[in-house]
N, C-alpha and C positions, 0 to 999 in steps of 0.2 A: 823222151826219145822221139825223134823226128821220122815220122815214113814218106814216103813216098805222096805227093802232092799238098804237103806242107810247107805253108809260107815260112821265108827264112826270117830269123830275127834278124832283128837292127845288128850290123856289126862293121866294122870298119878297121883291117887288118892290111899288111904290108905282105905284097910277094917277094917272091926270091928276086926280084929284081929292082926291091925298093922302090915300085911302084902300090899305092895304097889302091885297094879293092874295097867295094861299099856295096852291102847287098842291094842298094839301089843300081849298082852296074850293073845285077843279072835280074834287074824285077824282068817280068816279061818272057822269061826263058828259063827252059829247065836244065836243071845243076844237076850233076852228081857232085855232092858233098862227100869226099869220105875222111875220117880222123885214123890216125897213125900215131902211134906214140914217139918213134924217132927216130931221123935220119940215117940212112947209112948203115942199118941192121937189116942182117940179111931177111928176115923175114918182111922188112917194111919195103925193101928195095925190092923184094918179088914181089910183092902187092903193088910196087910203082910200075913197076915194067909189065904185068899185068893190065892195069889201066893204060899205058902206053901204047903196047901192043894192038886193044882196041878202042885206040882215039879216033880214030879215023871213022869206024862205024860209030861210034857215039854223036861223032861230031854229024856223021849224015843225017842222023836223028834227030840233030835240035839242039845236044846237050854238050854242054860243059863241063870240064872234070878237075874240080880241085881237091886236094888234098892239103888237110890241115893238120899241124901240131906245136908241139910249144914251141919245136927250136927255134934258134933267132933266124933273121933274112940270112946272114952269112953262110949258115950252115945250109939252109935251102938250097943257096946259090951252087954250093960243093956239089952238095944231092943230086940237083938237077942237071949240073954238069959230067958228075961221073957215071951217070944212068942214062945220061941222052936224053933227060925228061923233059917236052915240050909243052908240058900241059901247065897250070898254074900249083904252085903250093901257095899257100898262106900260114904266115909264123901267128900263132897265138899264144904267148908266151902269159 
């Protein structure tokens, strides 16, 4: 389990916009990583609109906020559109 001031592993995953993300894009800056098991259920989509809500202060802080889970980019892309998500997911399928 990862806490808080842990370096990210090596990983190299595609966002919902089929752009690929490398934890070398965020060395240097701190992430909120969070994992979700999957798109579009109601519990995950109040978890997303929760970090949504406060992006804006995260973002004054420094931080980044992605959310990871298995589905593919397609399903991301859905997600992200039907929640207004503007923050990053990444598919780890």
């Amino acid at each position: 389990m990862r806490t808080i001031g842990d370096t990210l592993p090596p990983f190299e995953l595609q966002d919902q916009n089929g752009m690929v993300v490398r934890n070398s894009d965020v060395r240097g800056h701190w992430a909120v990583l969070y994992c979700y098991p999957r798109d579009m259920t109601p519990g995950c989509s109040q978890e997303a609109m929760g970090f949504q809500d406060q992006q804006e202060e995260f973002l004054q802080l420094g931080l980044r906020i992605f959310g990871i889970s298995a589905d593919s980019v397609v399903s991301h892309t859905r997600f992200a559109t039907k929640d207004s998500l503007t923050f990053t997911l990444l598919s780890d399928p």
